[in-house]
VMD Tcl script that builds the backbone (N, CA, C; Angstrom):
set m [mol new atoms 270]
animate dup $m
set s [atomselect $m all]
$s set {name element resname resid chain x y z} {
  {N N UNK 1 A -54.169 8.821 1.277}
  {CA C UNK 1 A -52.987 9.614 1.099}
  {C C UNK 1 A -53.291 11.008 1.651}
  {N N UNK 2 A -52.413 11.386 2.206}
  {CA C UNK 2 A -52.463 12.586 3.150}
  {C C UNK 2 A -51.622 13.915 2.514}
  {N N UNK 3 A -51.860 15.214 2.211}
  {CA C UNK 3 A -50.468 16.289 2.120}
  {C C UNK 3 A -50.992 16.695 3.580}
  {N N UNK 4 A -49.726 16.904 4.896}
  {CA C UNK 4 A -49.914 17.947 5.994}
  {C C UNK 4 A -48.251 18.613 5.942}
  {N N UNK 5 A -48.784 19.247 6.920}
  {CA C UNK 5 A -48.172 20.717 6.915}
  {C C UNK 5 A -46.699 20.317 7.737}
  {N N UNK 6 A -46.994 19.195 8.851}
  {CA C UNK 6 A -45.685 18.650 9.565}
  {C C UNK 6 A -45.588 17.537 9.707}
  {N N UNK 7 A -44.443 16.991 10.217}
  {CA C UNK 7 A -44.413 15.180 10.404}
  {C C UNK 7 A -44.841 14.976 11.156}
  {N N UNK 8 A -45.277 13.629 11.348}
  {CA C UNK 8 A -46.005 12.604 12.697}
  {C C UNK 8 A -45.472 12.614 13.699}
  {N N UNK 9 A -45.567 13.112 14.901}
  {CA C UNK 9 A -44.608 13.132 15.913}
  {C C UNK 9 A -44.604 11.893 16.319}
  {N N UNK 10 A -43.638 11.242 17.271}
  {CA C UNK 10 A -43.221 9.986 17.665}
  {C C UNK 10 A -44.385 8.949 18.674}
  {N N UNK 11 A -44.934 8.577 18.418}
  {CA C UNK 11 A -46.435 8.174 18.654}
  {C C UNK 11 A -45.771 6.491 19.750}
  {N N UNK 12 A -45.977 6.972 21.058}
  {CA C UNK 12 A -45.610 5.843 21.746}
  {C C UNK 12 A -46.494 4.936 22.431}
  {N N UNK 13 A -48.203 5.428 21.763}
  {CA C UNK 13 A -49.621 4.818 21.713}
  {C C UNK 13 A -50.043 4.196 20.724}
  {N N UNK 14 A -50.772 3.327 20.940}
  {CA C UNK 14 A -51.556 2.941 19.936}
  {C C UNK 14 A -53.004 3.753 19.164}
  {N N UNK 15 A -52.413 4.051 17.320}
  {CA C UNK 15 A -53.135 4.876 17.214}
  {C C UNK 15 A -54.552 4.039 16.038}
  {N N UNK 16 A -55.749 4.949 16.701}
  {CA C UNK 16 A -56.862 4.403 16.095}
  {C C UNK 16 A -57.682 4.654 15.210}
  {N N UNK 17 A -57.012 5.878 15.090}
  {CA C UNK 17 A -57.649 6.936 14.192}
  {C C UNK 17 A -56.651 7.899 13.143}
  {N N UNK 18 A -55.854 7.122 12.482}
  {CA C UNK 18 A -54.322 8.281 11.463}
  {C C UNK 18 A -54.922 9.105 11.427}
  {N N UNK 19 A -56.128 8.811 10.449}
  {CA C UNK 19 A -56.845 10.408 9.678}
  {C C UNK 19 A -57.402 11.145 10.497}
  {N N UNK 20 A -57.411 11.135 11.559}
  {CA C UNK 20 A -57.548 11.922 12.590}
  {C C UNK 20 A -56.876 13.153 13.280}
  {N N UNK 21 A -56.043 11.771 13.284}
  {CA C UNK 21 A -54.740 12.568 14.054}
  {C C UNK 21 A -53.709 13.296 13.203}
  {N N UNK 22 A -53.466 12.951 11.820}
  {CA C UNK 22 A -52.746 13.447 10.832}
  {C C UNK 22 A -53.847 15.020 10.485}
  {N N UNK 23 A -54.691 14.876 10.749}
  {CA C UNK 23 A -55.571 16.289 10.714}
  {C C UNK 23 A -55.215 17.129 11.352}
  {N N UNK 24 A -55.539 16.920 13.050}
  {CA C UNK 24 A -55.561 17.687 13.596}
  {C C UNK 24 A -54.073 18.151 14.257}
  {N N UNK 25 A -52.767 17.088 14.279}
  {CA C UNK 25 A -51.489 17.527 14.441}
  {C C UNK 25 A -50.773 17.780 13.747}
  {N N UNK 26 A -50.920 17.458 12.459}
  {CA C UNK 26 A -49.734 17.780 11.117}
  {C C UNK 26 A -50.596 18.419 10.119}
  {N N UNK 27 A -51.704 19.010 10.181}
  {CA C UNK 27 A -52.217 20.144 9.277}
  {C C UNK 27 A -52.793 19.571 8.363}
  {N N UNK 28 A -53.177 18.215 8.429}
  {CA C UNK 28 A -52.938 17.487 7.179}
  {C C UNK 28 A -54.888 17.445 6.889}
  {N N UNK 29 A -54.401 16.772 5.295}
  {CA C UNK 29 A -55.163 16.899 4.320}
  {C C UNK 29 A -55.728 15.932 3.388}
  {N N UNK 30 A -56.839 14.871 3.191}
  {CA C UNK 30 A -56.668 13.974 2.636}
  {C C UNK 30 A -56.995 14.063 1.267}
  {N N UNK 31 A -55.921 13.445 0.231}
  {CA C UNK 31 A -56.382 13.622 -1.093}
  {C C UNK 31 A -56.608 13.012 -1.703}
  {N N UNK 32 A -56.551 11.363 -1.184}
  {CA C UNK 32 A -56.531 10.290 -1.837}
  {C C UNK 32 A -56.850 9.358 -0.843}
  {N N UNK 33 A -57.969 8.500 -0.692}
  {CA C UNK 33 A -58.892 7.727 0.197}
  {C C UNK 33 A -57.891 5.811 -0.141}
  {N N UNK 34 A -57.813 5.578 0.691}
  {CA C UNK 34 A -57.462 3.750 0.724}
  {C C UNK 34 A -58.480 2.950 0.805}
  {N N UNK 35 A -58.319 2.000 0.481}
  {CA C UNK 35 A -59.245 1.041 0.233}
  {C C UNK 35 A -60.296 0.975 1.368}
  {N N UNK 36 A -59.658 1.018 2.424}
  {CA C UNK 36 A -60.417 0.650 3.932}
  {C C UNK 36 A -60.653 1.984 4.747}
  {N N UNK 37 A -60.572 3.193 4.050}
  {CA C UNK 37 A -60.774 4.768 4.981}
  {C C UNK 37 A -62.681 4.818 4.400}
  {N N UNK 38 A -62.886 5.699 5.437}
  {CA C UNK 38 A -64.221 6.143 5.280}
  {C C UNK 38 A -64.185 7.664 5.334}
  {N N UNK 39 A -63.415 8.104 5.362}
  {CA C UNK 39 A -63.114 9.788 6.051}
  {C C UNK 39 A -63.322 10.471 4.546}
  {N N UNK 40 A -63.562 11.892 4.139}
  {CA C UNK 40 A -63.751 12.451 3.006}
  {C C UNK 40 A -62.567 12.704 2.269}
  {N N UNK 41 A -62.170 13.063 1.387}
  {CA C UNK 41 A -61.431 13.611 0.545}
  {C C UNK 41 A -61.726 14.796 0.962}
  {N N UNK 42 A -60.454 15.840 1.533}
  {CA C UNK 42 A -60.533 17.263 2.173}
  {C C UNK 42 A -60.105 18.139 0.668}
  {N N UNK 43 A -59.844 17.733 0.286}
  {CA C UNK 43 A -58.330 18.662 -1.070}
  {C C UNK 43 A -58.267 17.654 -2.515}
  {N N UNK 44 A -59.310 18.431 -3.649}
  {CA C UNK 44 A -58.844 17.755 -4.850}
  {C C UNK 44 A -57.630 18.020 -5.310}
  {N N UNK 45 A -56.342 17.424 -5.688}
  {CA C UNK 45 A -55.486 17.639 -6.371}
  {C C UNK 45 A -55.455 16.567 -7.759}
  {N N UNK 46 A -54.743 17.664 -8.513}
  {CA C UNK 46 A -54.310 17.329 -9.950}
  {C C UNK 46 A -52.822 16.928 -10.009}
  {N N UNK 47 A -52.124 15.914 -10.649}
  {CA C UNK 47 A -50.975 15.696 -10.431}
  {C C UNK 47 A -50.159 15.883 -11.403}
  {N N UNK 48 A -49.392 16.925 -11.842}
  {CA C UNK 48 A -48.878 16.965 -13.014}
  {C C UNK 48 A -47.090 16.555 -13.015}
  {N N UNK 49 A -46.633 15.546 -13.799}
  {CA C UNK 49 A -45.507 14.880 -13.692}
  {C C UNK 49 A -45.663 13.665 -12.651}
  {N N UNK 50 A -44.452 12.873 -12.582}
  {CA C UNK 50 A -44.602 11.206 -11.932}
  {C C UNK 50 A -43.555 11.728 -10.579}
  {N N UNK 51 A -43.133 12.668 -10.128}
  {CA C UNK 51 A -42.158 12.933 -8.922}
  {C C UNK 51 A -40.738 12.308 -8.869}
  {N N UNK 52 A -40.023 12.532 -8.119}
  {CA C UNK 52 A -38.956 11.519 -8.620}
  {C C UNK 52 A -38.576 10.724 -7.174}
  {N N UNK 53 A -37.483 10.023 -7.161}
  {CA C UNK 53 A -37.072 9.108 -6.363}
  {C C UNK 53 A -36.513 9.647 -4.976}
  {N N UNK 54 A -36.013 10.851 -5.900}
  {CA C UNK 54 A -35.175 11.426 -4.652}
  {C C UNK 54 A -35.510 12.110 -3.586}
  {N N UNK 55 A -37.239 12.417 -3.651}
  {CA C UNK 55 A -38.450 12.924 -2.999}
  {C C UNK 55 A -39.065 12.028 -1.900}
  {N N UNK 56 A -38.651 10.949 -1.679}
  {CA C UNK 56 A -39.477 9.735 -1.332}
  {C C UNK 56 A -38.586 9.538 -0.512}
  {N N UNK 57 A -39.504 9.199 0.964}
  {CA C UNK 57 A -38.467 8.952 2.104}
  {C C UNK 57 A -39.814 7.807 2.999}
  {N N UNK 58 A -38.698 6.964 3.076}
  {CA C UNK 58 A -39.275 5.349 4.075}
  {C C UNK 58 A -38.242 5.248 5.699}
  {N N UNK 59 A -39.597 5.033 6.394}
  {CA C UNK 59 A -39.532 5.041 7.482}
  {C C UNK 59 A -39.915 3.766 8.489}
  {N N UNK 60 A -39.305 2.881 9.452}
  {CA C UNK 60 A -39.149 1.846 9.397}
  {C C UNK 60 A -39.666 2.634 11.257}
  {N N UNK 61 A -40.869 1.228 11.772}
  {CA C UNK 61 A -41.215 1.378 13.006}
  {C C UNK 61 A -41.690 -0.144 13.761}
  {N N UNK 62 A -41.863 0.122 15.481}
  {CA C UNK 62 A -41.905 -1.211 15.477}
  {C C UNK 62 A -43.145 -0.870 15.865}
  {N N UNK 63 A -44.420 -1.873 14.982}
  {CA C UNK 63 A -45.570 -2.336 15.626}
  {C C UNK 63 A -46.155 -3.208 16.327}
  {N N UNK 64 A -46.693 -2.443 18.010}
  {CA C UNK 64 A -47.175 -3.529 18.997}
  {C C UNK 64 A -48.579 -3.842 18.252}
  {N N UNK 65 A -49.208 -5.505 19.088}
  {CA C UNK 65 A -50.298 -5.621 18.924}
  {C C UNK 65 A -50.157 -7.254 19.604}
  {N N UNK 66 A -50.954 -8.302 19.075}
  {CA C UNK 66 A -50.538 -9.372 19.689}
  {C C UNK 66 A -48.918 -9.963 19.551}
  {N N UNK 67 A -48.276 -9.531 18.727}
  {CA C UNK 67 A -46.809 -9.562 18.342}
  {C C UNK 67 A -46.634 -8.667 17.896}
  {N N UNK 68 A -45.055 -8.151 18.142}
  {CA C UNK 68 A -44.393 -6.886 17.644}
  {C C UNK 68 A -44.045 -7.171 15.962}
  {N N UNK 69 A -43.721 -6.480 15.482}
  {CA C UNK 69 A -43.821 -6.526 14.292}
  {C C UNK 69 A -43.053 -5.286 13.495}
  {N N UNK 70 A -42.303 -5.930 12.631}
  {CA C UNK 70 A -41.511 -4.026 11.900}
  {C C UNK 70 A -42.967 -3.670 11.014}
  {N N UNK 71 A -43.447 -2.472 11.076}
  {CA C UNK 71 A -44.136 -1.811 10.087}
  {C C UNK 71 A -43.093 -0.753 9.221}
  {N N UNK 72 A -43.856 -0.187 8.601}
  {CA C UNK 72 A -43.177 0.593 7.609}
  {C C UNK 72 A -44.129 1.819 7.152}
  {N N UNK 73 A -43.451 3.458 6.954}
  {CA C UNK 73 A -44.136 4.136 6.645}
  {C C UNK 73 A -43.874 5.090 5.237}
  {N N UNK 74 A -44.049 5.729 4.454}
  {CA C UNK 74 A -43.488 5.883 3.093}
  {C C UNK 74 A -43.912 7.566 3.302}
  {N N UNK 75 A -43.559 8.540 2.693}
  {CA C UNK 75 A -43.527 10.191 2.588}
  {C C UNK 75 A -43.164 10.123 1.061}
  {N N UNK 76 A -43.333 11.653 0.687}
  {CA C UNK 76 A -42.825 12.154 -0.520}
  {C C UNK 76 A -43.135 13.586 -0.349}
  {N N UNK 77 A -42.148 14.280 -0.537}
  {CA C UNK 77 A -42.088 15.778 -1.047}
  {C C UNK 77 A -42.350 16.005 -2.118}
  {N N UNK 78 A -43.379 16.945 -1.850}
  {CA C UNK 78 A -44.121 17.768 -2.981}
  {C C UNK 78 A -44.374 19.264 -3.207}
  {N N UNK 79 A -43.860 19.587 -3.917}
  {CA C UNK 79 A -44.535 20.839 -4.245}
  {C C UNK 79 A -45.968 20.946 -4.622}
  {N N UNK 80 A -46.724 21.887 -3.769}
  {CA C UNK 80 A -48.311 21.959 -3.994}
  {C C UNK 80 A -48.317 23.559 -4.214}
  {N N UNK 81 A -49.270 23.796 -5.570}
  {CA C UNK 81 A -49.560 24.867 -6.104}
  {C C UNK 81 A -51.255 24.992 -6.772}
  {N N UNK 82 A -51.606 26.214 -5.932}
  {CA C UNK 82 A -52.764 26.452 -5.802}
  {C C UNK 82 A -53.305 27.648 -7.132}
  {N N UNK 83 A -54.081 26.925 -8.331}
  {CA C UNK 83 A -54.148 27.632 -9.231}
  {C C UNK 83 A -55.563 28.378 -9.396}
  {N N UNK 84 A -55.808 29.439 -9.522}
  {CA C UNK 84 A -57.411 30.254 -9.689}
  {C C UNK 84 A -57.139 30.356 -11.095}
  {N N UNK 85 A -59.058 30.036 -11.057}
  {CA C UNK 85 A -59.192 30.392 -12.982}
  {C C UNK 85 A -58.795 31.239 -13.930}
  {N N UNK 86 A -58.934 30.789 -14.773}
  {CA C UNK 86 A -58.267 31.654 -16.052}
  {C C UNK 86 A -58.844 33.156 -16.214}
  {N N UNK 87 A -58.194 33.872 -16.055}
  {CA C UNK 87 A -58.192 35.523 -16.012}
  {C C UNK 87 A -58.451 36.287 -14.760}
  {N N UNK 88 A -58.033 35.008 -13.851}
  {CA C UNK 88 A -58.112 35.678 -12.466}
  {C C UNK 88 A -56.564 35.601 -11.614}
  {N N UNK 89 A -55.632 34.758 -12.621}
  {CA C UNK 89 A -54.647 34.795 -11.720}
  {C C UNK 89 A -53.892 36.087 -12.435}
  {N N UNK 90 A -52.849 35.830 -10.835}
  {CA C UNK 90 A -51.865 37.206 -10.496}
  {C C UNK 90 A -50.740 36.780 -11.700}
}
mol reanalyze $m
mol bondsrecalc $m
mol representation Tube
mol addrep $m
């Protein structure tokens, strides 16, 4: 799971590397590792509340490979807030 800074631009290659590329073009950030990533966790976050529905946006693409195929991609808006220790915040 990724927070970056912009969306995926329209990718008309085959890509080999997300966490890569979600780094270095959308600012992005990993905070949560998948089963099959090897890449670090960049950003601990704490999650306070379950988000709601209306935050969540699915995105429908076609994937080449030996057959085309619909894939599917999922987002959510979040508010991210960066807290310093106790008697140091503003």
């Amino acid at each position: 799971m990724f927070l970056c800074d912009d969306f995926l631009p329209n990718q008309n290659t085959q890509v080999d590397d997300l966490a890569n590329i979600l780094r270095s073009d959308c600012g992005g950030k990993m905070i949560e590792p998948d089963e099959y990533d090897e890449h670090q966790i960049d950003l601990e976050v704490h999650w306070v509340g379950n988000g709601s529905r209306n935050t969540v946006v699915k995105s429908c693409f076609v994937a080449y490979g030996n057959e085309a195929s619909l894939g599917e991609l999922y987002g959510q808006v979040n508010l991210i807030v960066k807290v310093g220790k106790k008697g140091s915040r503003i």
